[in-house]
C-alpha positions in Angstrom: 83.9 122.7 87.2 82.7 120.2 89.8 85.5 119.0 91.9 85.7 115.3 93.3 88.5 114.0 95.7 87.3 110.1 94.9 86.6 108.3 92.4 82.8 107.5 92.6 82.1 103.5 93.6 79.3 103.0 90.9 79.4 104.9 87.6 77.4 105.6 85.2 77.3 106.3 81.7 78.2 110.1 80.9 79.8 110.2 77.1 83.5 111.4 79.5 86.2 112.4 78.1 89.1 111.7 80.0 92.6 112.8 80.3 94.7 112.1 83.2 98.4 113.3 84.3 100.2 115.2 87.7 100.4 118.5 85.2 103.0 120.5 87.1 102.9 124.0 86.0 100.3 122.9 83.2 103.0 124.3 80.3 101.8 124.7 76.9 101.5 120.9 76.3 99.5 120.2 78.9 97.3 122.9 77.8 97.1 121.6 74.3 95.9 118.1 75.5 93.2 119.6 77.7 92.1 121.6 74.9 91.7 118.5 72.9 89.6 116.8 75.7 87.4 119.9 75.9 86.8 119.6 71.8 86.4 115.8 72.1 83.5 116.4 74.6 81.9 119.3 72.8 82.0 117.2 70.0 80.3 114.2 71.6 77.6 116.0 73.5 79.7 114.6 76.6 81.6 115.8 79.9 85.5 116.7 79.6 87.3 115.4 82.7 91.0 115.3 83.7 92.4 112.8 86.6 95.4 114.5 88.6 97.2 113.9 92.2 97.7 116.0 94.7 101.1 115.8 94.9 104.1 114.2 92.7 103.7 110.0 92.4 107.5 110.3 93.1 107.1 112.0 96.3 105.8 109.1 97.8 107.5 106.0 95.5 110.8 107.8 95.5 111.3 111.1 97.2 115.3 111.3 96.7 113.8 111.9 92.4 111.1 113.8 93.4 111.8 117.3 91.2 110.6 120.5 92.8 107.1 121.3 91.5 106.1 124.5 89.2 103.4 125.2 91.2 101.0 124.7 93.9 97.9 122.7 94.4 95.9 125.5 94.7 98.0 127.0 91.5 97.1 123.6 89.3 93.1 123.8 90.1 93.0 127.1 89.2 95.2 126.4 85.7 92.6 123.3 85.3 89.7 125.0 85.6 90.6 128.0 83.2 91.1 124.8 80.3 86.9 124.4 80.6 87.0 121.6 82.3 83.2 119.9 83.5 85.0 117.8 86.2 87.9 117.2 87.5 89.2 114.1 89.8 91.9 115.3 92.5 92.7 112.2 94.0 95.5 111.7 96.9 98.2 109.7 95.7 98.2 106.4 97.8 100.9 103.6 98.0 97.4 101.6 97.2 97.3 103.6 93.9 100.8 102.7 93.3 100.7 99.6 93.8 97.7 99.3 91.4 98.3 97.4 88.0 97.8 98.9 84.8 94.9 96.4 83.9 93.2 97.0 86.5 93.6 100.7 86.5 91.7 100.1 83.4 89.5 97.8 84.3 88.3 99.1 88.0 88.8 102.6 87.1 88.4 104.1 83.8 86.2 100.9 82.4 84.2 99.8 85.6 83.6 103.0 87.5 84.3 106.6 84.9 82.8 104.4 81.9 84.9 106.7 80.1 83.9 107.0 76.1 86.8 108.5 74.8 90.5 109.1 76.3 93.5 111.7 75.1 96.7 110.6 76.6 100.1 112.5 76.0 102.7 110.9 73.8 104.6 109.7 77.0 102.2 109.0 79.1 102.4 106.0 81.5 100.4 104.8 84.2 99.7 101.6 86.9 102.6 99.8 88.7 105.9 100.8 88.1 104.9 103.1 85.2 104.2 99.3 83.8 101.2 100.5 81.5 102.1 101.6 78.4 99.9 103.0 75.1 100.0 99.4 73.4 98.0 98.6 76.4 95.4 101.5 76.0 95.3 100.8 72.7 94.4 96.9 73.2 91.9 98.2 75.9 90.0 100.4 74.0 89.5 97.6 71.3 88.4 95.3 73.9 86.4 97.5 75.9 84.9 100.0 73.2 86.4 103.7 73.9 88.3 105.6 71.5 92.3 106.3 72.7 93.7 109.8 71.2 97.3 110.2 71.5 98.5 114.0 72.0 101.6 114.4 69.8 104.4 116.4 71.4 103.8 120.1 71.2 107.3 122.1 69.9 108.7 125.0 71.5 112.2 126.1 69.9 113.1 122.6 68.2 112.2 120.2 71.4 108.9 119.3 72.8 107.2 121.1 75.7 107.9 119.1 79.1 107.2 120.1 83.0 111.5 119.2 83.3 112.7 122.1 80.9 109.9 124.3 82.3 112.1 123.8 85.3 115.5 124.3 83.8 114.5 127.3 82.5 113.7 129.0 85.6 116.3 127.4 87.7 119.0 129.1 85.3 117.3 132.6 85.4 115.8 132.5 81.9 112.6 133.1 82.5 111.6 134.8 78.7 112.0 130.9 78.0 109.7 129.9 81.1 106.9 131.9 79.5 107.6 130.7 76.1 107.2 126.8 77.3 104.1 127.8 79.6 102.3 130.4 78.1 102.4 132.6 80.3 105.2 134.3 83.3 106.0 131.8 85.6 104.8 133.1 88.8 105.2 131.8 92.6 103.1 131.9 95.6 104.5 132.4 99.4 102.8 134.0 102.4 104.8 137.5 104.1 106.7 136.3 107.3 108.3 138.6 109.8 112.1 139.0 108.8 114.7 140.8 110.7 113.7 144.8 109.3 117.0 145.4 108.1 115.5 146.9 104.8 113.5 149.4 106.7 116.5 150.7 109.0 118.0 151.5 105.3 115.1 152.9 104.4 113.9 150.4 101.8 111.5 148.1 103.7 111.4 144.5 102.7 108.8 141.4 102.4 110.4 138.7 103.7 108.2 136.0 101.7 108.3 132.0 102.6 107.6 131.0 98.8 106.3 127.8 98.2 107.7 126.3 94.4 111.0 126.7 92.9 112.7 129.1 92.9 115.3 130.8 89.8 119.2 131.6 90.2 120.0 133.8 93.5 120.4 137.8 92.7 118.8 140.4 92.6 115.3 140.2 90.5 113.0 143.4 88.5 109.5 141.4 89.1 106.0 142.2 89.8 103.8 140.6 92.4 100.1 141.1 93.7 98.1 140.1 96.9 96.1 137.0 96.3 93.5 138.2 98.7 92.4 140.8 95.8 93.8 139.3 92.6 92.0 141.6 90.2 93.7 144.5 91.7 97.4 145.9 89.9 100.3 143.8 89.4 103.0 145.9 91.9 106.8 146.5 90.6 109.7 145.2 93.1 112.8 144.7 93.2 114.2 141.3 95.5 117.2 140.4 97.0 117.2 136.4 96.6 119.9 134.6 98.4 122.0 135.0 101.1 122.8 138.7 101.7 126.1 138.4 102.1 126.9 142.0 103.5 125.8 141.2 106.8 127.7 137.9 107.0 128.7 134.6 106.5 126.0 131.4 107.4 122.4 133.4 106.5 119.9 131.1 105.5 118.6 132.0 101.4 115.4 134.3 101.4 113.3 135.8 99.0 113.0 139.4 99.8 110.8 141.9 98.0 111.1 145.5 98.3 107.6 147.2 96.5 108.1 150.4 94.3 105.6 152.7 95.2 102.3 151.7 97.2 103.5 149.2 100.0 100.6 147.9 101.7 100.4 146.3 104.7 101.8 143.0 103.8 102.4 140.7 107.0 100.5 137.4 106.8 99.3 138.1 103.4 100.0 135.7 101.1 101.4 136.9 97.8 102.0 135.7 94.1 105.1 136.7 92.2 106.4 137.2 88.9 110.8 137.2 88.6 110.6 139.2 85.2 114.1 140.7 84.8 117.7 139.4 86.7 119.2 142.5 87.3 122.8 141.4 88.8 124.3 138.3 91.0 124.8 139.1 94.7 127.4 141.1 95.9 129.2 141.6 99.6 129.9 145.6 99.8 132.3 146.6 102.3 129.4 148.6 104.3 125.4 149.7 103.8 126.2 153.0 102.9 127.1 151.3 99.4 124.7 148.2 99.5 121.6 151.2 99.8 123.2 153.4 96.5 123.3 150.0 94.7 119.7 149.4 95.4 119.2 152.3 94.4 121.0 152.1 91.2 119.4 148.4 91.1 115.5 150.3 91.3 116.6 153.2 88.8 118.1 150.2 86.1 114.4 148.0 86.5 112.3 151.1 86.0 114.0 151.8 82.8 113.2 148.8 82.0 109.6 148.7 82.9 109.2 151.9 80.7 111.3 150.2 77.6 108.7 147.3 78.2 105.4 149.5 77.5 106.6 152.2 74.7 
């Protein structure tokens, strides 16, 4: 998949098929549409292409509605590029490219400079000014202009189509069998392995303090699995995490993710990490000392390892 970060100046015809949208956490119906853009070109003899930002328009036009995203940049390339994309445009979103309108986002861009020969658009998809364009419009364009306009219909997941905002409802309330169901796969974080304050070691179950970068589920205590991204064909390794506060050592901590590694622990400061929240275990409790905090861990570890073996007879 060739990568461009700009939209080239002078195009040229290449039979593209184009699809363009943010696709945060590129759920199940993103997925479907790209598929459809990868038949569409097969079809055609032609190059399937998808247009997407590199961060959320509303980050920048509105940052108070901004939602929290599903996953990272570096998460979303690597999502587009397993769809069998030929090229993909990763343009910064500009207050020039918001301002732009919708005509002449056809015009300039998908017209004038892609010459794009066919285009799949979601059932809800808007574009240009204000969210101004609509599908009457790509539909009046590609009369005019002589490229064919497929629109996606909503893909169903458990009586309501699939959408990047129940994606994050899901995981925000815990209920992450759901989260898979809607993207196809465990929802799974990224974060990099930051020094903490080595409590867990003192009590004999060392911690990875992880600065995680997406959002994040309900605070508790989590059965998950994570894996260094420095060797991401190597095994998926079972933890068990403290995420919140830690309320046993005291009012006013700040919420961390902490990850304590059953079995092989690794040398993990620095490394950045990706993680899987697979089973909520219990909410967060003070205890009255560590003595009884370190047997509930250890009651927490025993309960998730039952589990893991449930999970593969």
């Amino acid at each position: 998949m060739r990568i461009f970060k700009a939209i080239p100046q002078r195009g040229r015809a290449q039979r593209l098929v184009l699809t363009i949208g943010v696709f945060d956490g590129v759920h199940r119906g993103h997925q479907a549409i790209l598929r459809q853009v990868v038949r569409r070109a097969r079809a055609i003899h032609g190059l399937a292409a998808a247009i997407t930002f590199d961060r959320h328009p509303l980050q920048l036009v509105a940052p108070e509605l901004a939602p929290p995203l599903l996953c990272t940049l570096e998460q979303k390339r690597e999502l587009l590029l397993q769809a069998g994309l030929d090229q993909l445009y990763l343009l910064p979103f500009s207050r020039a490219m918001a301002a732009m309108p919708a005509g002449r986002f056809i015009q300039d861009l998908l017209v004038g400079r892609l010459k794009v020969a066919e285009l799949v658009a979601g059932y809800d998809f808007a574009f240009g000014r204000q969210g101004l364009g609509s599908l009457g419009l790509l539909r009046q364009a590609a009369r005019e202009h002589g490229f064919k306009l497929h629109v996606a219909r909503p893909l169903q997941v458990q009586g309501a189509p699939v959408s990047s905002t129940r994606v994050r409802e899901a995981v925000l309330s815990g209920d992450m069998p759901s989260a898979e169901r809607l993207l196809g796969r465990p929802y799974a974080l990224r974060g990099r392995v930051v020094h903490g304050e080595a409590r867990g070691r003192l009590l004999g179950y060392p911690t990875a303090n992880l600065q995680a970068e997406g959002l994040l589920p309900r605070d508790g205590v989590w059965g998950g699995e994570a894996r260094l991204l420095s060797s991401r064909k190597g095994p998926w390794m079972p933890f068990i995490a403290d995420l919140g506060v830690r309320p046993t050592f005291g009012p006013g901590s700040e919420r961390r993710l902490e990850l304590h590694l059953l079995g092989s622990r690794p040398q993990l400061y620095g490394k950045a990490m990706e993680v899987r929240f697979l089973r909520w275990l219990r909410g967060e409790k003070r205890f009255a000392d560590v003595q009884l905090l370190v047997a509930q861990v250890r009651r927490d570890e025993l309960q998730y390892l039952a589990w893991i073996r449930e999970q593969n007879r």
